[in-house]
C-alpha positions as CSV (number, residue, x, y, z in Angstrom):
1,X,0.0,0.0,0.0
2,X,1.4,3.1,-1.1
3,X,-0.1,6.9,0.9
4,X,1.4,10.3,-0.1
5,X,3.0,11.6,2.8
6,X,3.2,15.4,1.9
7,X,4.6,16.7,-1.5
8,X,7.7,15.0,-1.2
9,X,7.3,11.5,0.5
10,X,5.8,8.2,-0.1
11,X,5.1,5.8,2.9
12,X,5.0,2.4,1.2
13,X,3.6,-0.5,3.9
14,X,4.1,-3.9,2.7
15,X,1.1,-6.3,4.6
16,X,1.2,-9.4,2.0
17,X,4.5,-9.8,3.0
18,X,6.7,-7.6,5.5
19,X,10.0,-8.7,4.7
20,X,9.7,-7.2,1.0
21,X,10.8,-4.3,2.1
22,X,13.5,-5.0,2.9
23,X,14.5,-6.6,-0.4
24,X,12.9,-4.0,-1.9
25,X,14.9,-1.6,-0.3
26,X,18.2,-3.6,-1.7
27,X,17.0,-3.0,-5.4
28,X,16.4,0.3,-4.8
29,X,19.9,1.3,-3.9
30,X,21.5,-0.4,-6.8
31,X,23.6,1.3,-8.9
32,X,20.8,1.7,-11.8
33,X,22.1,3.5,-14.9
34,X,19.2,3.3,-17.5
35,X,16.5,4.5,-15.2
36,X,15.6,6.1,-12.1
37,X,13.8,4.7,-9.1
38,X,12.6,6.8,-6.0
39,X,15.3,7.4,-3.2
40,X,14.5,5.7,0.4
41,X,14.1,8.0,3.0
42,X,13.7,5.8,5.7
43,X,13.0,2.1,6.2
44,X,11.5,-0.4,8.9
45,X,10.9,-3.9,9.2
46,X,7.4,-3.4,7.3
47,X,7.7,-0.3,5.4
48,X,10.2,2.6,3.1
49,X,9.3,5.9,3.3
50,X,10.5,7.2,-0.3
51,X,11.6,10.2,-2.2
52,X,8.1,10.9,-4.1
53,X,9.5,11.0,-8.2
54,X,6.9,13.7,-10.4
55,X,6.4,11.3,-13.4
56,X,4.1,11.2,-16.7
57,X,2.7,8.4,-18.5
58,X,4.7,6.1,-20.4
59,X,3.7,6.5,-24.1
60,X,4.0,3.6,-26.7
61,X,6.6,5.6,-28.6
62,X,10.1,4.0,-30.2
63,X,12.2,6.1,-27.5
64,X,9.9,5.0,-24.6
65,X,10.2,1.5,-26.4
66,X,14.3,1.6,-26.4
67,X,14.3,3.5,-22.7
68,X,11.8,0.4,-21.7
69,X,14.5,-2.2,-23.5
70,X,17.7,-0.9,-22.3
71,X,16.3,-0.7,-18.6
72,X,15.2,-4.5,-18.5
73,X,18.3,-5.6,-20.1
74,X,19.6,-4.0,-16.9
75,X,17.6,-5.5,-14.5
76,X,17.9,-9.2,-16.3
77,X,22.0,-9.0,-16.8
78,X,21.8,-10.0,-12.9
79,X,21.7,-14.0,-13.2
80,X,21.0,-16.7,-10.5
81,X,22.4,-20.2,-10.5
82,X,18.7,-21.3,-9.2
83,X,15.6,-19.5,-9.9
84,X,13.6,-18.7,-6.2
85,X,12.6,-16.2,-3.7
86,X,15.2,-13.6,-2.7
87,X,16.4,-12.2,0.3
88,X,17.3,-8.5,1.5
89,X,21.0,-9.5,0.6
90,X,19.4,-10.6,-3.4
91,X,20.4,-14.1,-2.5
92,X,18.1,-17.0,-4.1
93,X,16.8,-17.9,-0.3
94,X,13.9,-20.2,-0.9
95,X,15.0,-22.1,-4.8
96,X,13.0,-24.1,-7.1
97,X,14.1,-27.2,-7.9
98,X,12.3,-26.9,-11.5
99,X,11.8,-23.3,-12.0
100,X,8.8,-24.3,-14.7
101,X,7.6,-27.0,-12.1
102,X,7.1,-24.5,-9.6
103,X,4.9,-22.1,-12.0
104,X,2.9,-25.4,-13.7
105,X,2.2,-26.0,-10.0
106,X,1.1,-22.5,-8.7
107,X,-0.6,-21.5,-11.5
108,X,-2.5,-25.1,-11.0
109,X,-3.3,-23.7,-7.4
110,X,-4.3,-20.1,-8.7
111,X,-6.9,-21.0,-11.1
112,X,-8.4,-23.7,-8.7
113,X,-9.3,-20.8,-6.7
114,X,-10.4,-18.9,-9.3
115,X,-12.5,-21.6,-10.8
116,X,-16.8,-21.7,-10.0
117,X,-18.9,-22.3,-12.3
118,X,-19.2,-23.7,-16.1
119,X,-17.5,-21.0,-17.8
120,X,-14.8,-20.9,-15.3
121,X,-14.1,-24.6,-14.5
122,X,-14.4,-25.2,-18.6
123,X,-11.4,-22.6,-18.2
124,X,-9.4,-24.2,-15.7
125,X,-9.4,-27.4,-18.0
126,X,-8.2,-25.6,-21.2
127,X,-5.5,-23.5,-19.5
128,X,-4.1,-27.1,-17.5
129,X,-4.2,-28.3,-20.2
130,X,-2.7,-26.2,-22.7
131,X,0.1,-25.3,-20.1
132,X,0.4,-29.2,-19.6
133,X,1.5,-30.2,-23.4
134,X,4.0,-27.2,-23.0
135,X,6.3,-27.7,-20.1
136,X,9.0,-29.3,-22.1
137,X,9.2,-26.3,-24.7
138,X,8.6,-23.3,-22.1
139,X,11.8,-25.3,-20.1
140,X,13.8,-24.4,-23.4
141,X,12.4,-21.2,-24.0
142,X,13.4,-20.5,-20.1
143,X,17.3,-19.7,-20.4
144,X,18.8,-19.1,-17.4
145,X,17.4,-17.9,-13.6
146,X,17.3,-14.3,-14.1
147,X,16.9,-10.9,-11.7
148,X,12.8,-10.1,-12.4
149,X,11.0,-6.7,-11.6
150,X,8.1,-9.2,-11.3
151,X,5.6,-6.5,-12.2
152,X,7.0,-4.9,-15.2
153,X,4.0,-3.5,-16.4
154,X,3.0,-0.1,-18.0
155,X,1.5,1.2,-14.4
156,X,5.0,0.5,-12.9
157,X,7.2,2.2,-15.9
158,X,6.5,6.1,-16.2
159,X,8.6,9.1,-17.5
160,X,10.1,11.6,-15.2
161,X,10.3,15.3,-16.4
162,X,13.5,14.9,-18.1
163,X,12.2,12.1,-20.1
164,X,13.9,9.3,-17.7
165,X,12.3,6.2,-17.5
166,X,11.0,5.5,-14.2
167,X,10.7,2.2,-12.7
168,X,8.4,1.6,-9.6
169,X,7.4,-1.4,-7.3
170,X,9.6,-3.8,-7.0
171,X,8.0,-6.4,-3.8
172,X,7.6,-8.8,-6.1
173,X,11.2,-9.4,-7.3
174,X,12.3,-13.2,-7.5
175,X,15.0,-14.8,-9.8
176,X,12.9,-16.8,-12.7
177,X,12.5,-16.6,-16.6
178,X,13.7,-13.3,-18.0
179,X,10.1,-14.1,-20.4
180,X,7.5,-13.1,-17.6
181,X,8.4,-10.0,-17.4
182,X,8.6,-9.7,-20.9
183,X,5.1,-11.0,-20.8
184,X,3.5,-8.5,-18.4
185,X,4.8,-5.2,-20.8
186,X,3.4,-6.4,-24.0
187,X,0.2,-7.9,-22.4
188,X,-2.1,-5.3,-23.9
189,X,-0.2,-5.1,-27.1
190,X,1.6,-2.0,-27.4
191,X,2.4,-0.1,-30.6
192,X,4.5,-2.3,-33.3
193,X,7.1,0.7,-32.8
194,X,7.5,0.4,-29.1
195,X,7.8,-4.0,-29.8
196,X,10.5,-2.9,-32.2
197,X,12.7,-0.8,-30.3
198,X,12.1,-2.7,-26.9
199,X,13.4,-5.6,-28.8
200,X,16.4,-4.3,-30.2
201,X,17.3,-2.3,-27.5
202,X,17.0,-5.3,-25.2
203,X,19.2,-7.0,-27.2
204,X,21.6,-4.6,-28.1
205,X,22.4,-4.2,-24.2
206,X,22.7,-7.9,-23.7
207,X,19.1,-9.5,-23.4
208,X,18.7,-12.4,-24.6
209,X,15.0,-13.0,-26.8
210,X,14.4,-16.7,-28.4
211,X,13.2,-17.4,-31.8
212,X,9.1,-16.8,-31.4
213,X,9.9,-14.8,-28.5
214,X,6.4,-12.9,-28.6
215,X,4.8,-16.4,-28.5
216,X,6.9,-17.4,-26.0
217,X,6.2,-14.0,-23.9
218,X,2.4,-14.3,-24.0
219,X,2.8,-18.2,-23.4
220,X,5.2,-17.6,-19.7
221,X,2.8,-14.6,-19.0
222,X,-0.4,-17.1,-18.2
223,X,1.6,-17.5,-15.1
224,X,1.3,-14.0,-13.9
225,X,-2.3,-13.6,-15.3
226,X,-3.6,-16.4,-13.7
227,X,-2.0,-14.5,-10.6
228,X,-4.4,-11.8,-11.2
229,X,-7.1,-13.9,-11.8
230,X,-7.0,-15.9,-8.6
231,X,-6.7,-12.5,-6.6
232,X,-9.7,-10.4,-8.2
233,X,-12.8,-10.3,-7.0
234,X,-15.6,-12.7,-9.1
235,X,-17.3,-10.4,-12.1
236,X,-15.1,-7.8,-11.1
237,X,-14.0,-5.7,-14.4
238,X,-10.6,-7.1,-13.9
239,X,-11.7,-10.9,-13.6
240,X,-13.6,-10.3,-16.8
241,X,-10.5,-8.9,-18.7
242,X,-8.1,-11.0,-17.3
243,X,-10.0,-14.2,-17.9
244,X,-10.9,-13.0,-21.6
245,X,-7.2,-12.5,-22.1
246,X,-6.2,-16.0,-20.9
247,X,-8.9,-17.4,-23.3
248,X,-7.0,-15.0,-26.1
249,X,-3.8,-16.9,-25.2
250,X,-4.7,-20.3,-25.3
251,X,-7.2,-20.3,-28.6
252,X,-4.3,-18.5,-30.5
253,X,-2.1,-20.9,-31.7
């Protein structure tokens, strides 16, 4: 939960999960050199205070695309041995033993929860399913155990007044597949010019994108939708877009 303290000052309080912040407050205070994040101000066991950051929308432009590129080859040029939960020190603390395993198997859990209903449980077979016959490739499509924002999505990713990309929220930051959070920014399919220049500026500054890499994006990103899907309340706008694009995925072959 994020409350504007002032003009200046953000008190961020993590509830889901306390000790976020302090990782959190680790990835902050890298030494970032294609973007900015907010300064921390203060810290506690459940909570930053931050340096509020005035900021713009991102737009689907080629520069924002290449700003958006260079700043997650950044973030994915750190590399893990074993893709897991890290700790304040960015140290894989709780690994999984199959990286792809342990998504099959929480997405599994996710849309259980989700599922009531015809329309939803008819849903919950398709996308087991589809995500079943699939393991093998998305395991070679994985490369290695990568640093992820975990939320890399366009209401994380602004532009500061000097045209700076900004990069917010980083709780959810784990070591996994450099393709989910590749996933989450084109989920809503930005411009063809902002796909272009993300991709070439990704890879111009070290990211690695396979052959069928959009596939392969949408394909790693039912893992974070089904995420949302198991956390939104039922016939809530969000459910309903969501679950419409998870039905998008898997009927386009």
């Amino acid at each position: 939960m994020n409350v504007r303290v002032g003009a200046g000052r953000v008190l961020r309080i993590y509830r889901r999960d306390p000790g976020a912040a302090a990782t959190e407050k680790t990835l902050l205070l890298q030494p970032w050199t294609s973007f900015v994040v907010p300064s921390v101000l203060a810290s506690g066991e459940d909570f930053l205070v931050l340096a509020y950051v005035p900021h713009g929308m991102l737009t689907v432009s080629a520069e924002h695309g290449a700003q958006t590129g260079r700043a997650l080859a950044e973030i994915h040029r750190t590399r893990f041995a074993r893709a897991g939960f890290l700790d304040a020190a960015l140290r894989v603390a709780k690994p999984f033993d199959d990286s792809i395993a342990a998504l099959f198997a929480y997405a599994r859990s996710e849309i259980d929860r989700a599922a009531a209903g015809v329309d939803e449980a008819d849903l919950r077979r398709g996308f087991t399913a589809f995500l079943a016959d699939r393991l093998d490739a998305l395991r070679a499509a994985a490369g290695p155990p990568v640093l992820l924002h975990g939320d890399f999505k366009a209401s994380n990713l602004h532009r500061t007044p000097e045209n700076r990309l900004l990069v917010l929220d980083w709780e959810f930051a784990y070591a996994g597949p450099a393709l989910l959070d590749v996933g989450q920014l084109l989920r809503w399919d930005p411009a063809a010019a902002f796909v272009s220049a993300f991709a070439r500026a990704y890879r111009e500054d070290g990211g690695e994108l396979p052959q069928d890499w959009r596939r392969c994006a949408e394909v790693f990103d039912l893992f974070n939708l089904v995420g949302l899907l198991g956390g939104a309340s039922r016939g809530s706008r969000r459910a309903i877009e969501v679950r419409q694009r998870i039905a998008q995925i898997l009927a386009s072959e």
